[in-house]
N, C-alpha and C positions, 0 to 999 in steps of 0.2 A: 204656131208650132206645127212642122211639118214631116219633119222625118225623126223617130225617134229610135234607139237601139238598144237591143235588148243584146249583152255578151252569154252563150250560152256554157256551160262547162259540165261537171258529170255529176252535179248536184244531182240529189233524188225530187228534188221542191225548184228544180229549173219552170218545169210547168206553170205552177204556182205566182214566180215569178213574169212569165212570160203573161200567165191570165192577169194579172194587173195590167202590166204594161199596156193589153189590150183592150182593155175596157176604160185606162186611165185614155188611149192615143182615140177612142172613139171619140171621147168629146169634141176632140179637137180635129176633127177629121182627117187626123194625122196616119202616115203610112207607119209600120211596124219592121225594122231588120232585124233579123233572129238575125247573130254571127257567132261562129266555133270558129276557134282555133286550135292547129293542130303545126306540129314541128316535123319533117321530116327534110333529112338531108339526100339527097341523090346525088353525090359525088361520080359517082362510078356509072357508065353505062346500064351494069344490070340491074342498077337502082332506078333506070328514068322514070318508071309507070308505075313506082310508088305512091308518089305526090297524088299520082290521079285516083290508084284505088284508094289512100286513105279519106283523097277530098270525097270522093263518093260515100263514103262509109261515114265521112262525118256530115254529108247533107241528110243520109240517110238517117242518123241519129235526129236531127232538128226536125225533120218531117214526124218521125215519131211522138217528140213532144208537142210539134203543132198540133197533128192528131189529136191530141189528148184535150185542149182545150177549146172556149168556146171561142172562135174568131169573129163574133156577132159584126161579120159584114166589114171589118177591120182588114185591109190591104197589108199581106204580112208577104215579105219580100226575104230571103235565105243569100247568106253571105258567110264564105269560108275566106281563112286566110290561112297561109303556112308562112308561118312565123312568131315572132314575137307578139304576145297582144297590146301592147301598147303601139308598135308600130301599123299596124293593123287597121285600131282604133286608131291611128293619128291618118291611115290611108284612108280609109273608106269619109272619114268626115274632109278629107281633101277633095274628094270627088264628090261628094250629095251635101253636104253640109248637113249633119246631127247637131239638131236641137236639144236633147236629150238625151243618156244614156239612164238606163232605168237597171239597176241590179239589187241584188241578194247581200245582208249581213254576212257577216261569217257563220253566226246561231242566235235563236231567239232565247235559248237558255242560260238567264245569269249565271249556273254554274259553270258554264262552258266560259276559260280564259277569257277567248278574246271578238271584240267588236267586230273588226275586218280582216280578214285573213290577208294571206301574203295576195293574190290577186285582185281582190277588193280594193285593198290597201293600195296595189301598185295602177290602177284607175282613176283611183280618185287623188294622189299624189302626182301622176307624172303624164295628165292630160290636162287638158284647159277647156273641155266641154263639160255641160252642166252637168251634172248629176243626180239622179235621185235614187237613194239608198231606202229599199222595202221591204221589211222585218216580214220574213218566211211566212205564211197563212194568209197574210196581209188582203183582204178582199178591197176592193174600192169603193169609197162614199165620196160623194162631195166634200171637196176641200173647204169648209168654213170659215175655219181660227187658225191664223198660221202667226208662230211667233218668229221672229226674223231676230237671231241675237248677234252682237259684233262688237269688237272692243275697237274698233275705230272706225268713224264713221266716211274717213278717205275713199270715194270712189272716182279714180281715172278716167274710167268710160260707162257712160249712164248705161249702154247696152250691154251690160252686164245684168243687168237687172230682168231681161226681155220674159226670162223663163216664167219669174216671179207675177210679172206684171199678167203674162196669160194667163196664169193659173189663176190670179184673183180679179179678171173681167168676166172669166168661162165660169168662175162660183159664187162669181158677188162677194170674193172672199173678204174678211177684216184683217188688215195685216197691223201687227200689234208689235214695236221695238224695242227691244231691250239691249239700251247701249252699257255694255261690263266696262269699267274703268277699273285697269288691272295695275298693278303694280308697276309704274316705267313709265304710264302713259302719258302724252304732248297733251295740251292744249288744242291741237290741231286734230288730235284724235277726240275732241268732245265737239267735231264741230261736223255735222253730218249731212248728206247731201242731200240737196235741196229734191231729188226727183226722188227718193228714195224716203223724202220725209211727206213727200205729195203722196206717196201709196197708202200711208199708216195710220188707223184711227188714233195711236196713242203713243209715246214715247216714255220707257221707262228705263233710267236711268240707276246702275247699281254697283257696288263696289265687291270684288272681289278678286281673290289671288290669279283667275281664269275666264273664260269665257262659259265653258264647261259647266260650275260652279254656280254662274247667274245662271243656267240653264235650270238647273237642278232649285235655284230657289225659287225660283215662278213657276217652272211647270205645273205643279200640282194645281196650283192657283189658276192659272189660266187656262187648263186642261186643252192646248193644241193639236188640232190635226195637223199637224206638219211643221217640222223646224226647218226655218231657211238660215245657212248661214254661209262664209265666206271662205274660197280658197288662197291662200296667204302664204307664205312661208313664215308666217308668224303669226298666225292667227289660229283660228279655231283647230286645226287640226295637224300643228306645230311637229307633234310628235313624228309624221307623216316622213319628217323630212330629217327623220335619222334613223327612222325604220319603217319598214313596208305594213307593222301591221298594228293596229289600235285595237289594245285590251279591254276589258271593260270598266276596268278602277278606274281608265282613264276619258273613256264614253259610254254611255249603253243608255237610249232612249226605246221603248215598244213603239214609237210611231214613227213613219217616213221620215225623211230628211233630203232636204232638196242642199245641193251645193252651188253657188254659184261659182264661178271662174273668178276671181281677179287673177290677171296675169303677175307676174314676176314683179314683184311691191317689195 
């Protein structure tokens, strides 16, 4: 794991998030890109040297909350983009390849509606790099117990798995599975892949209407630092893909969550 990105935006707990990022990228002697995105049009002539003052004004903002944190010796590299942030995020991992993007919940407060907000949501739905989602405050420990849940055990390309596999060589971690057989599902979806079954001390096997669902009936039980699960159009986070953002009736865990990519399944 070598380059990882942090998306910055005008959070108050940007910081917060970015000091994970960087104590999670030390381990791995990973470099750090802080990226803002910002939109401006310059149609017109007297607009040309907009672009530049606001890209200024938004490097100027990311150096600010660099400031703020500890960079213990961590390579943090500053990247703006003007335009769209999926585009952005689909540019910059064209040119460096991101191993990682590492971001913010929407809120750590069950009374707060929803899980991911509209940018959140629109990250973790319409890119194909991994992900890890880290609930505001969030300090870093070693990754110990990581529960991996998935209601099919179908994977296309083992290097999908890469994220997972470092995290649990760099902690010794136990990766522990929990396959949901949901309503609908094949045969072929009880049949799980062999390199994905090589990482896990245990496989646990459970019925329910969700993937979500078996999350919520083990968690307690197995008390995880970290849920891994799958990017799908029909999988764990299904909702994604008829709107940008997930409430929390529909997820809400207090610990990280790692996404892995399957492409277009």
């Amino acid at each position: 794991m070598n380059n990882i990105l942090v998306p910055i935006g005008t959070s108050p707990n940007a910081s917060n998030t970015l000091q994970y990022a960087i104590d999670f990228a030390g381990n791995f002697g990973a470099q750090v890109f802080v990226m803002d995105v910002f939109s401006v049009s310059s149609a017109s002539g007297s607009l040309a040297n907009i672009e530049e003052k606001v890209a200024k004004s938004s490097k100027e903002h990311i150096k600010e909350i660099i400031a703020s944190v500890n960079t213990n010796n961590v390579e943090i590299k500053i990247a703006t983009y003007n335009g769209d942030i999926i585009d952005g995020l689909n540019d910059i991992n064209k040119e460096l390849g991101i191993d990682l993007i590492i971001i913010a919940p929407k809120s750590n407060d069950i009374k707060e509606e929803l899980y991911l907000g509209h940018t959140s949501g629109r990250i973790v739905k319409q890119t194909n790099i991994p992900t890890l989602i880290v609930p505001k405050g969030t300090e870093f420990k070693p990754i110990q117990n990581i529960m991996t849940a998935f209601g099919s055990g179908i994977l296309k390309r083992n290097r999908v798995l890469n994220p997972l596999i470092s995290i649990k060589d760099k902690f010794i971690s136990d990766v522990n599975l929990l396959l949901v057989k949901r309503p609908g599902y094949s045969e072929d979806d009880l049949k799980v892949n062999t390199a994905l079954l090589d990482l896990s001390k245990q496989l646990i096997i459970s019925e329910n209407a969700n993937t979500y669902l078996g999350v919520l009936e083990y968690y307690q039980n197995q008390q995880p630092d970290l849920i891994c699960v799958f990017r799908r159009k029909r999988g764990f986070f299904k909702k994604l893909w008829e709107k940008n953002t997930i409430p929390k009736s529909e997820f809400f865990v207090p610990i990280p969550v790692l996404i892995l990519s399957v492409k277009k399944d």
